[in-house]
C-alpha positions in Angstrom: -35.4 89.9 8.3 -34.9 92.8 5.8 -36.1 94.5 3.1 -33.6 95.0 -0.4 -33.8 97.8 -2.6 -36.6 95.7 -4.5 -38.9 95.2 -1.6 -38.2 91.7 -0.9 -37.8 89.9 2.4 -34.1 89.0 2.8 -32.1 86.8 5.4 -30.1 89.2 8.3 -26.6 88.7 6.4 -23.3 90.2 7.8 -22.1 92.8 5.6 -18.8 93.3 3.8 -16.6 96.5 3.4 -14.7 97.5 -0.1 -11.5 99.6 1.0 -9.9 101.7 -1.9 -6.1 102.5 -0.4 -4.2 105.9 -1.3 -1.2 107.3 0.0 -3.0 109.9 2.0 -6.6 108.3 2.5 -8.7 104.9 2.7 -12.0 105.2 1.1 -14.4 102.7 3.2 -17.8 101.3 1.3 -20.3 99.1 3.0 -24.1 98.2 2.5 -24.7 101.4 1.8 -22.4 103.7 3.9 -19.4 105.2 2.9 -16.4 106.7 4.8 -12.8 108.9 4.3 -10.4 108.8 6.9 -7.0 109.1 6.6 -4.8 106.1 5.9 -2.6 106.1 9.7 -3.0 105.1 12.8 -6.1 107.4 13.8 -8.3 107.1 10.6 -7.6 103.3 10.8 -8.8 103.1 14.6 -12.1 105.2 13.2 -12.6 102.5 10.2 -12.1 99.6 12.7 -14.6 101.1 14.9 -17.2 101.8 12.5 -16.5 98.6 10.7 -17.3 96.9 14.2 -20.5 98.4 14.7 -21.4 97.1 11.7 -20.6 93.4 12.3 -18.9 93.2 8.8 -17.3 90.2 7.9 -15.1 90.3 5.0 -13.2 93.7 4.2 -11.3 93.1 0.4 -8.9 95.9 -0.3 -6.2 95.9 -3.5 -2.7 95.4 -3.4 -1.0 99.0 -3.6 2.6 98.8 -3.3 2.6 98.6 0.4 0.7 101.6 1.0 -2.6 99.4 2.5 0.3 97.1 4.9 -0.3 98.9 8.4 -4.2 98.9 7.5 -4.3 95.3 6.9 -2.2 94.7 9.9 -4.7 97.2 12.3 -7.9 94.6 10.7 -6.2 91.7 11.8 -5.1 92.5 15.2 -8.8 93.8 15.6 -10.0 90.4 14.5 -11.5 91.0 11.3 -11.1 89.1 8.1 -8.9 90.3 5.1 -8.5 89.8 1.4 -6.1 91.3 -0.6 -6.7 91.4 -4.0 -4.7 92.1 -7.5 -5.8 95.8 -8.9 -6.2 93.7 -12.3 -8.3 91.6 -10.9 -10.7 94.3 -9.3 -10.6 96.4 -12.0 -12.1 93.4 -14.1 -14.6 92.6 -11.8 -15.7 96.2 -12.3 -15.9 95.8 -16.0 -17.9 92.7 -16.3 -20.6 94.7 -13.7 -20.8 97.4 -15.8 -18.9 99.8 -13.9 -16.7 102.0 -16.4 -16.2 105.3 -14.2 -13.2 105.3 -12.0 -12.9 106.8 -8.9 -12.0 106.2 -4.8 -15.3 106.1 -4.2 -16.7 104.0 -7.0 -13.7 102.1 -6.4 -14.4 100.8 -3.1 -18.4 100.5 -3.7 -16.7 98.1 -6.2 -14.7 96.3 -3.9 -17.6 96.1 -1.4 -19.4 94.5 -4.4 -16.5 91.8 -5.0 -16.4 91.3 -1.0 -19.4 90.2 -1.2 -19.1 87.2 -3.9 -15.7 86.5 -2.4 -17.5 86.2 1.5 -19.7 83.2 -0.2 -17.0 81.8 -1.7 -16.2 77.9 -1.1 -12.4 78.7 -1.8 -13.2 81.6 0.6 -9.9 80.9 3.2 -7.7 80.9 0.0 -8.5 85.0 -0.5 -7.6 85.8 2.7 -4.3 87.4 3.7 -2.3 85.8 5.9 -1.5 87.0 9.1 0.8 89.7 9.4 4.2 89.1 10.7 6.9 91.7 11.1 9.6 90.2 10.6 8.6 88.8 7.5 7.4 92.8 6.4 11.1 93.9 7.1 12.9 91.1 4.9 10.3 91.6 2.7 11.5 95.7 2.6 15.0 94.6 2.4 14.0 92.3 -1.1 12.6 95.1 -2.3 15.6 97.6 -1.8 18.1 95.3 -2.9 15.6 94.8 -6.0 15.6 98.5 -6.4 19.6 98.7 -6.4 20.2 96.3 -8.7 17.9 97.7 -11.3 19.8 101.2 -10.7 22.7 99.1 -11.1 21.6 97.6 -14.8 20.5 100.6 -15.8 23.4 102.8 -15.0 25.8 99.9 -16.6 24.1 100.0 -20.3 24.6 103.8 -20.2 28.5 102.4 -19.7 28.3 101.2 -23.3 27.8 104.4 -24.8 29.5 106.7 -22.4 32.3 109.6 -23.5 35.4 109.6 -21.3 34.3 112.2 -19.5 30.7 110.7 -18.2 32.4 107.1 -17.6 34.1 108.7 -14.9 30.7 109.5 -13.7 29.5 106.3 -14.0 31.9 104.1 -12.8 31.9 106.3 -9.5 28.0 105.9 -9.1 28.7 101.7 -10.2 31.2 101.1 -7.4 28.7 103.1 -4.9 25.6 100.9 -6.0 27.6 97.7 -5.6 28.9 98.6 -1.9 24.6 99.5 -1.5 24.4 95.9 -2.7 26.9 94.0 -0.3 25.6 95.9 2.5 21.7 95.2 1.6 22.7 91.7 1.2 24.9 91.7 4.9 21.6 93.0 6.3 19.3 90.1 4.3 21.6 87.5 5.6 21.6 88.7 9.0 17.9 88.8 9.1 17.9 85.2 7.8 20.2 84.2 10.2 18.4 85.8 13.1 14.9 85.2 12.3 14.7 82.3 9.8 17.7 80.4 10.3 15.6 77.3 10.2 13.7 77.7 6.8 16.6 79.2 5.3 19.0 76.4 5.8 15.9 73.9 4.7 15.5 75.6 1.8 19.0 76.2 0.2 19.9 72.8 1.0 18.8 72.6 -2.2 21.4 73.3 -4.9 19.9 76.4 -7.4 18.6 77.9 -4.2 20.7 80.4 -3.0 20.0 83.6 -0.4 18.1 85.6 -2.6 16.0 83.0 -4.2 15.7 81.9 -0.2 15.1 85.2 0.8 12.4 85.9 -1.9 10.4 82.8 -0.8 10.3 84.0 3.0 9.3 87.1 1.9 6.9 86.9 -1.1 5.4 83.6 -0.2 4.4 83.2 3.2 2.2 80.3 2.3 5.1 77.6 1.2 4.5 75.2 2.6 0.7 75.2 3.5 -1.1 74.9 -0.1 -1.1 72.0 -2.0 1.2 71.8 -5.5 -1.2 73.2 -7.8 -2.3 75.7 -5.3 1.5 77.0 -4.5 2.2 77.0 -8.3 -0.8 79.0 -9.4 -0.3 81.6 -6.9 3.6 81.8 -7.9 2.2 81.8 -11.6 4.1 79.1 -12.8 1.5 76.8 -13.4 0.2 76.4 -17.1 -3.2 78.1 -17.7 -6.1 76.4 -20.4 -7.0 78.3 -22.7 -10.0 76.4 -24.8 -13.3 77.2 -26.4 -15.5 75.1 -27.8 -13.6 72.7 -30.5 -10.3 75.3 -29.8 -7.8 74.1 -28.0 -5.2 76.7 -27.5 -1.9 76.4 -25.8 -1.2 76.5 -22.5 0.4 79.3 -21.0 1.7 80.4 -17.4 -0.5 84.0 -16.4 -0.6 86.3 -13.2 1.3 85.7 -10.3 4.1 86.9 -7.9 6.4 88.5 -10.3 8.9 88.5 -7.7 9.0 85.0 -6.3 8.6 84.2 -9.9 11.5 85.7 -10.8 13.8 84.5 -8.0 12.6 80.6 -8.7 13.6 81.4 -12.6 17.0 82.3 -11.8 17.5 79.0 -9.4 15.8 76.9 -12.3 19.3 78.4 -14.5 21.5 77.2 -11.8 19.6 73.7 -10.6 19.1 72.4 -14.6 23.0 72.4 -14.3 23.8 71.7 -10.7 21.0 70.1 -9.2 21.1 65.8 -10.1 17.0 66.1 -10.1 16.2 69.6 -12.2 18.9 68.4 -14.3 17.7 65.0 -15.5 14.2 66.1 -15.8 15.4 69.0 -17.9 17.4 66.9 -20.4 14.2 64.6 -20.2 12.2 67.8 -21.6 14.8 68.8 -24.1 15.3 65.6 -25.6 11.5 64.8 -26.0 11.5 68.1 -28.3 10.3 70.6 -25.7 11.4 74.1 -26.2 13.8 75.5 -23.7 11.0 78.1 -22.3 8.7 75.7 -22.1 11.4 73.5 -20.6 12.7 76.1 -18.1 9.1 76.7 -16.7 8.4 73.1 -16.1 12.0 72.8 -13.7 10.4 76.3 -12.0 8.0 74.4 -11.3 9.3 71.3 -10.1 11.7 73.4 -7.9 8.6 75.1 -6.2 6.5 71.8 -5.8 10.1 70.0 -4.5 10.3 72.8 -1.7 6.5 73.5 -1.0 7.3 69.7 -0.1 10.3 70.2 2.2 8.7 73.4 4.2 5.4 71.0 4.5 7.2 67.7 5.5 9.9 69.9 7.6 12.2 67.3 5.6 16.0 68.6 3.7 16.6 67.9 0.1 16.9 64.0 -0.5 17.6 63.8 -4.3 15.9 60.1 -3.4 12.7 61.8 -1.9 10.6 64.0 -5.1 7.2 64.8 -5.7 5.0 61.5 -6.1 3.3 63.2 -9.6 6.1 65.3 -11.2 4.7 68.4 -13.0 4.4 68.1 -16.4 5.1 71.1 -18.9 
C-alpha cells in the first residue's frame, strides 16, 4: 500500500513514464521524478535504466518526425511497452486537464498523465507501437525522400509557368536533375521491395489501382494491414467516416485524422481502380448513380480498396474479383 498526495491508502500500481522527444534531448516524467538526457544511444541506455528501476509499465511519447525512432526501438528491445501518440492528440489531452503552459517539461508530466489513462485502457494493445523492424524504417525513409522530391519537383514546375527565358534555363536544368533523383529513389524502392517484401508486394498489386508506391506506402506507413479488423484499419488510415451528432443534431459525416500518407497513396489507387479495377469500378458507378457526390464517392472506393487488401494480407489470399468483403463499406 501507499499513500497519494491526499493521504489516502492506494493499491501498489506500476507506474507510467511521459517522454517529450527533441532533436537534441528526451525529457523523462514519471510519478513524480523527472529526467534530461540526451536523445542517443547513451542518454537512452540512462532512461532505460532508470525507467527499470522503476518497474514502469507504459512509456507514451508523441510522434516527432522521426526524431523519437531509435528511442522507441532502445524501449522495445529492453522490453518495455510503447505508445506513440499524435502531438494533436496530446496537446488536447493537455487542454481538457487544464494545462495551458507549454514546455518539455510540462510536456512530458503531460504525457505521463495520458500514460496513465491509456495503461487502464481496454483498447490498451491498440496504442501501442508495433514492434520495430528495420527494414520496414529504411523503405519507410525511402517513401519519405521520394515524397520530398516530388514536392521539389511540383514546386519548381509551377515557377515554370511564369519563368523569363533566362530563369527557364534554370529551371529546366534543376527539373531534369529532380526527375533522375526520382527514377533512382524509385530503383532503390523497388529493390527493397524486391529484396525484403517480395511476398506482400506482389499480394498487394495484384490488385489493379495498386501500383509500387501505393504498395510501397502500405509496407511502410501501415505495418498493421492486415492484423485489425475493417473498421479498425480504416480509422487508423482516416478514411472511415466520423459522427458528428448532438442531441437532436445530426451532422454529416466526415473522414478526420489519420495517416496522411497512406491516405494519400490509397487516394491516388482509388483514381486508377474506379476505372481499371471490375470491383471499385462498379461500386463507384453504383455511388454516382444513386446521387452521391464524387468526394464522397471517391472516399467510399478508398475505402473499399483498404478493407479489400486488409483482407488479402489477413487471408494471405491474391485479388479474386469473385472473393470481396462480406459487408461492403458504405459511404
Amino acid at each position: 500500500m501507499n499513500l497519494n498526495s491526499q493521504g489516502r491508502v492506494t493499491k501498489n500500481v506500476a507506474p507510467n513514464a511521459g517522454v517529450d522527444v527533441s532533436k537534441e534531448h528526451l525529457d523523462l516524467a514519471w510519478l513524480e521524478q523527472q529526467l534530461h538526457v540526451s536523445n542517443d544511444a547513451m542518454g537512452w541506455c540512462q532512461a532505460i535504466e532508470q525507467l527499470r528501476l522503476a518497474q514502469v509499465d507504459l512509456v507514451v511519447l508523441e510522434a516527432t518526425g522521426g526524431l523519437e525512432r531509435g528511442f522507441i526501438a532502445a524501449l522495445q528491445e529492453a522490453g518495455l511497452e510503447v505508445a506513440r501518440v499524435n502531438p494533436r492528440q496530446a496537446r488536447d489531452f493537455a487542454k481538457s486537464m487544464g494545462q495551458l503552459a507549454k514546455t518539455d517539461r510540462v510536456d512530458a508530466r503531460v504525457l505521463r498523465d495520458l500514460a496513465d489513462v491509456l495503461a487502464r485502457h481496454a483498447k490498451r494493445a491498440t496504442f501501442l507501437a508495433p514492434p520495430s523492424d528495420s527494414e520496414r524504417e529504411q523503405l519507410r525513409a525511402l517513401m519519405v525522400r521520394r515524397r520530398q522530391l516530388v514536392d521539389m519537383r511540383v514546386a519548381e514546375a509551377n515557377r515554370l509557368s511564369i519563368a523569363n527565358r533566362r530563369t527557364t534555363r534554370s529551371i529546366m536544368s534543376v527539373l531534369k536533375l529532380l526527375d533522375k533523383q526520382i527514377d533512382a529513389i524509385d530503383s532503390d524502392i523497388d529493390g527493397h521491395l524486391e529484396h525484403h517484401f517480395k511476398g506482400l508486394r506482389d499480394l498487394l498489386q495484384g490488385a489493379k489501382g495498386v501500383g509500387q508506391v501505393t504498395a510501397g506506402a502500405l509496407l511502410s506507413g501501415l505495418p498493421e494491414l492486415g492484423q485489425l479488423d475493417r473498421r479498425a484499419i480504416c480509422k487508423l488510415v482516416g478514411v472511415a467516416p466520423l459522427a458528428s451528432d448532438s442531441g437532436k443534431h445530426r451532422g454529416a459525416r466526415r473522414i478526420w485524422g489519420g495517416r496522411a500518407d497512406v491516405r494519400t497513396a490509397l487516394y491516388m489507387a482509388a483514381l486508377s481502380a474506379k476505372r481499371y479495377n471490375p470491383v471499385i469500378k462498379q461500386f463507384w458507378e453504383r455511388l454516382i448513380a444513386a446521387g452521391k457526390p464524387k468526394k464522397v464517392a471517391l472516399v467510399a472506393c478508398m475505402r473499399k480498396l483498404l478493407i479489400i487488401l486488409n483482407a488479402m494480407v489477413r487471408d494471405n489470399a491474391r485479388w479474386d474479383v469473385n472473393r470481396t468483403p462480406a459487408h461492403a463499406p458504405t459511404p
